[in-house]
N, C-alpha and C positions, 0 to 999 in steps of 0.2 A: 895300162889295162885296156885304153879303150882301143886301142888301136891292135890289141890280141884278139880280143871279139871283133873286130873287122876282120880283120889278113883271116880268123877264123871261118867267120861266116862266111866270107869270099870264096874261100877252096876247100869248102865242104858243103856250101847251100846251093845244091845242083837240084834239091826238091828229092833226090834220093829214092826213087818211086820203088823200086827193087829192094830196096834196105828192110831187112825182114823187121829190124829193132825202129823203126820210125813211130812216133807218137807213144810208146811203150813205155808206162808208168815204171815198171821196175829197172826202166833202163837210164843207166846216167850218163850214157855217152849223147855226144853233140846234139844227137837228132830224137834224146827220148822226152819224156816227161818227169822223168823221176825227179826233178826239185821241185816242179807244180805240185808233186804226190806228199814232198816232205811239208810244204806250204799249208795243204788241207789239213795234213795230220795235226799242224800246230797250230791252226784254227779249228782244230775239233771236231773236223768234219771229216766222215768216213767217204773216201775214197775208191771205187774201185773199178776197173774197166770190165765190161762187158761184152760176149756177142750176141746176146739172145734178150732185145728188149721187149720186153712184157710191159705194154701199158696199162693193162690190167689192175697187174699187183702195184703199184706205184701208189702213194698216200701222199699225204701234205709235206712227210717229212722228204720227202724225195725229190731231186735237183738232176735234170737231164741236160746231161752236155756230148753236141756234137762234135769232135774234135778229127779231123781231116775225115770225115766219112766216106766210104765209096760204095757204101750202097743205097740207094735212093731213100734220101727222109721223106715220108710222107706228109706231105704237110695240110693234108686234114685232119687229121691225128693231133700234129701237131699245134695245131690251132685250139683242137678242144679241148685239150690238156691246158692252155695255157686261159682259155676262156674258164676251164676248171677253176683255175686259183695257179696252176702249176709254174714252174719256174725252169726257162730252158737257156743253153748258151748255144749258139750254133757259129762255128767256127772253123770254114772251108771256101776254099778258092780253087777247087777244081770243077764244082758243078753237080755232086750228087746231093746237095742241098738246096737246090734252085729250085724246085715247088715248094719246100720250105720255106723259104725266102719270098717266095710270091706270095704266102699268102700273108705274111707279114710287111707288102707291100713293100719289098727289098728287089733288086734288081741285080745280077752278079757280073761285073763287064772287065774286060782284059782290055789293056793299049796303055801307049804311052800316058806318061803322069804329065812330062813338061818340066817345066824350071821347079821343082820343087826342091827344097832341101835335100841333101844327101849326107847320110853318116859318115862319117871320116872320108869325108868327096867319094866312097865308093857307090858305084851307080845302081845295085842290087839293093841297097839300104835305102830305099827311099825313108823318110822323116815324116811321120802325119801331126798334124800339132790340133793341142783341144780347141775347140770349135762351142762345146755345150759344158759348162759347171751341173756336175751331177753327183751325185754321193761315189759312183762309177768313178770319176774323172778327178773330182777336184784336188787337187793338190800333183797331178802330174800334169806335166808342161806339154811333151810330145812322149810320142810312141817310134819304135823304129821297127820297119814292117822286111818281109826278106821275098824279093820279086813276086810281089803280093797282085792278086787281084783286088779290085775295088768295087764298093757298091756306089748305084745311087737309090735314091729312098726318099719317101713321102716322109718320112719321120726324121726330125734334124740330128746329124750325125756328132755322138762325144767328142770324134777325132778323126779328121780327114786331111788328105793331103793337100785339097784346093773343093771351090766349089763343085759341087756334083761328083767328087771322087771321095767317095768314105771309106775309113777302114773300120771305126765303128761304130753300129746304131743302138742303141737301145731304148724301150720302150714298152707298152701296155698292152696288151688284149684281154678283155673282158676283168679278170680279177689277177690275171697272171703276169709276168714280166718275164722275158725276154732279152739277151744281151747278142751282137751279130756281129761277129767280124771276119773281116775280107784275107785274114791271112792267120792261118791255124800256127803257123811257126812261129808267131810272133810269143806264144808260150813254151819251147822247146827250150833243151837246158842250156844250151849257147846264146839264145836269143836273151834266159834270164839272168844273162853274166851283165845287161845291159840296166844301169839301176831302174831309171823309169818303165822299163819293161816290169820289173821283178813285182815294182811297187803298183803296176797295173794288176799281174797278177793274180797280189793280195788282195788288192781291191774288189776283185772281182769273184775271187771263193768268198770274202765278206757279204760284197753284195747279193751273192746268191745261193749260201750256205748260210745257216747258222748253227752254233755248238749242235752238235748230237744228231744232227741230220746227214744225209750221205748223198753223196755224188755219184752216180750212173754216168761213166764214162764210156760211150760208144764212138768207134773210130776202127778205120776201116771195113773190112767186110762183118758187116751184122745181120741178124737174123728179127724182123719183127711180128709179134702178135699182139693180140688182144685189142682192146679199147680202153683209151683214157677213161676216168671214174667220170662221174658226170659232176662232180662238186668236191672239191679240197678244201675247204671253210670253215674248221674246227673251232669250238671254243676251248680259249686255253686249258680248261680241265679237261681236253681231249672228245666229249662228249658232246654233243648235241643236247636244243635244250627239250629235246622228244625224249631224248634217249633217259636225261635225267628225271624227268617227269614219270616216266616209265616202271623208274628204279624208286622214284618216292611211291608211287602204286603198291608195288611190293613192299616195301617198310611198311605200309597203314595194313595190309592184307599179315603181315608177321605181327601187327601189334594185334589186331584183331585179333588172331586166335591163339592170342602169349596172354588173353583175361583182361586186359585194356576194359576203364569200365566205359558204359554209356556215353556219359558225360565226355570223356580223353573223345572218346571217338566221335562225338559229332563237334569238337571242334575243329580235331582232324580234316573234317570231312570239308568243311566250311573253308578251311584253307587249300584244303585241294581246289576245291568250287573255284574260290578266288585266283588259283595259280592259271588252272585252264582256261579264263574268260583273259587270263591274262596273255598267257602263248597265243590264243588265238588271234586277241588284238595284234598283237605283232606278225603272226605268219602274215594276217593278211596285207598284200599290199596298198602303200600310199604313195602318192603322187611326189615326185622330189621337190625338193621348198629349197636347198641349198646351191646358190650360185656356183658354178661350177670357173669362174673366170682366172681364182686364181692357180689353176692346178697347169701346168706344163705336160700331163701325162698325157700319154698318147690318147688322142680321141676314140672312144671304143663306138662300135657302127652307128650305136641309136642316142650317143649324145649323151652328156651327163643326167640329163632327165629320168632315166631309164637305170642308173646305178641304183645300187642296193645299199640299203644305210650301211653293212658292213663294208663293201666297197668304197664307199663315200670316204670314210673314215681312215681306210688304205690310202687314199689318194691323197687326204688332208695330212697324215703322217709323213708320208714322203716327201709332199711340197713342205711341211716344216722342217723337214732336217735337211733336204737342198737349201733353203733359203738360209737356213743357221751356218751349215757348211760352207757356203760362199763365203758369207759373212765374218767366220772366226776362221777359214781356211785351213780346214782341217773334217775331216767326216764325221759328224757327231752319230752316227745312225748305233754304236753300240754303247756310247754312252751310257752313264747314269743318269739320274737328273743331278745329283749331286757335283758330279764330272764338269757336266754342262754347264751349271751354276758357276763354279770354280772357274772355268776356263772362257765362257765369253764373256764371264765382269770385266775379264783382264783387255779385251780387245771393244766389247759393247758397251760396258758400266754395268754398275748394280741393278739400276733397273729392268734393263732389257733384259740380262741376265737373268734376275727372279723369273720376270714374267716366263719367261724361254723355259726355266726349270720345271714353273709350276704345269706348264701347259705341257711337256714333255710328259711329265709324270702321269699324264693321260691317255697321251698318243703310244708311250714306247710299249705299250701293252693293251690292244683293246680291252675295251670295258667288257665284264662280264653279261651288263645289258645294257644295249645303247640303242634309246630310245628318240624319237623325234627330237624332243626338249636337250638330249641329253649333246644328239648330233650337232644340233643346232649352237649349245651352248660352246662348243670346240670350235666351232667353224666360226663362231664371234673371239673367243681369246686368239686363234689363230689370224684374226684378220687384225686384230688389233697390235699383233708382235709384227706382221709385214709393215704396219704406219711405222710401230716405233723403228724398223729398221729403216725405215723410207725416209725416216725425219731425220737419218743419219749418215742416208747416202748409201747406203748398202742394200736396202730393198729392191 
């Protein structure tokens, strides 16, 4: 088999520029997407290519992925979509993503690779092997890329073919995440006859879909307008805690004049009182208190100092399920805690395990409010599960 996906990809990976069906979700011949598309469907995720992106209408539920683009990403846009909370894949090596890439401190370079591996010795398959254990990466060995450009990049690359040649980077800006790689074929349906290809993939609609959300797939010629929203940061009930405040107004204003006596209503009122002294303590801000030393996420301009307790809290989630993923070698990020409990006693012990479960059952959901005391108290159970991995070799 492996050697059909070679002699394959050999006398059909000419890059195809003229091939009307290239990158084409509904297409299952050599050069479409159509098993990436069956991929999302079985993760849940709605799928669909576009020409006309609206960053506008785009919401939290929405995942933008660049897949061989040829018409210029703009990459201030795309910056404050990702500074939003948003979540982008950008996935080209011909160069109409290269302001994109700039401003994610990517760099997009063509030339020779050198002695690096080669898939079945053919010389078109260069081999990129991981480089960074990431929720992204962990449990695949290398990637096979098909006469790929390379980046280099201020941010350490998943998988690259030697130093300074990466095929791919991923990382943070502001609340959002970002995934970059130097060769868009390296998801086309021939390239995912290749396993650790396929199992990249998945990983990668995992890491940046989840159930019920959908993919905004733009690739080749697109059309863009609008402006990214200025904040993606919902609270799991969908609403803000303005918006629910808003809606408890109205309830006390329906009880009011449904005969509510005196009494109901100035305790009501009393709890309202209490609710707002409370929101406002939170809008306003406070100085960050929480070291930011163990987080690997990409540095955002002004330094962990300047994070938002709900950012804070993203970043302390993700370095705990990287650090667990290493550790049980396997992706814990859609886990239960129950899962989690179950499967690292079997590689960590019972304890780590517990502790890992209990603090999971925290992170795998932000809190509906999470306060200084409350931030603070994660970022101690979390620091206390890096010792006990540390005292095991694993941290």
């Amino acid at each position: 088999m492996r050697r059909l996906v070679a002699v394959g990809v050999m006398l059909a990976a000419t890059r195809a520029l003229a091939a009307g069906g290239d990158y084409r979700l509904d297409s299952h011949e050599w050069n479409g997407l159509g098993r990436l598309a069956d991929e999302a469907d079985a993760a849940g995720c709605a799928i669909a290519a576009t020409e006309t992106l609206d960053w506008s209408a785009l919401d939290a539920r929405d995942v933008v992925w660049f897949v061989y683009p040829r018409t210029a990403v703009d990459g201030g846009k795309l910056r404050r979509w990702l500074e939003a909370g948003g979540r982008a894949v950008i996935a080209d090596d011909f160069g109409a993503s290269d302001a994109a890439l700039a401003a994610l401190d990517i760099r997009r370079l063509r030339g020779e690779l050198g002695s690096v591996d080669r898939y079945d010795g053919n010389a078109a398959l260069p081999i990129a092997r991981q480089t960074l254990s990431t929720e992204l990466s962990v449990g695949i060995g290398d990637l096979v890329a098909n006469h790929p450009a390379f980046f280099l990049a201020s941010t350490p690359a998943s998988f690259a073919f030697s130093p300074g040649a990466a095929l791919v980077v991923e990382g943070r800006l502001g609340k959002g995440y970002f995934v970059a790689i130097a060769d868009p074929s390296v998801l086309i349906n021939n390239m995912l006859d290749i396993d650790e290809n396929l199992a990249f993939a998945r990983a990668l609609i995992r890491r940046t879909c989840k159930p019920g959300e959908r993919i905004h797939l733009v690739t080749q010629s697109f059309v863009a307008r609008g402006e990214p929203p200025g904040d993606l940061a919902p609270t799991p009930s969908g609403d803000n805690w303005f918006t629910a405040f808003n809606r408890f107004v109205g309830l006390l204003d329906d009880k009011a004049h449904s005969g509510v006596d005196d009494r109901m209503l100035g305790l009501l009122a009393t709890v309202l009182a209490t609710i707002a002294i409370v929101l406002f303590a939170r809008a306003w801000p406070s100085p960050g208190r929480i070291d930011g030393h163990w987080t690997r996420a990409a540095a955002v301009d002004t330094g962990w100092r300047a994070w938002s307790r709900d950012a804070t809290a993203t970043y302390l989630r993700d370095e705990v399920a990287l650090r667990l993923s290493e550790a049980i070698g396997a992706p814990v990020g859609d886990w239960t805690p129950a899962e989690l409990e179950r499967r690292a006693a079997r590689v960590l012990g019972p304890r780590v395990a517990a502790h890992a479960a209990t603090l999971w059952a925290q992170l795998r959901r932000p809190p509906i409010w999470l306060g200084a005391r409350t931030l603070a108290a994660l970022h101690d159970s979390a620091t206390q599960l890096f010792d006990l991995l540390a005292e095991r070799g694993q941290g």
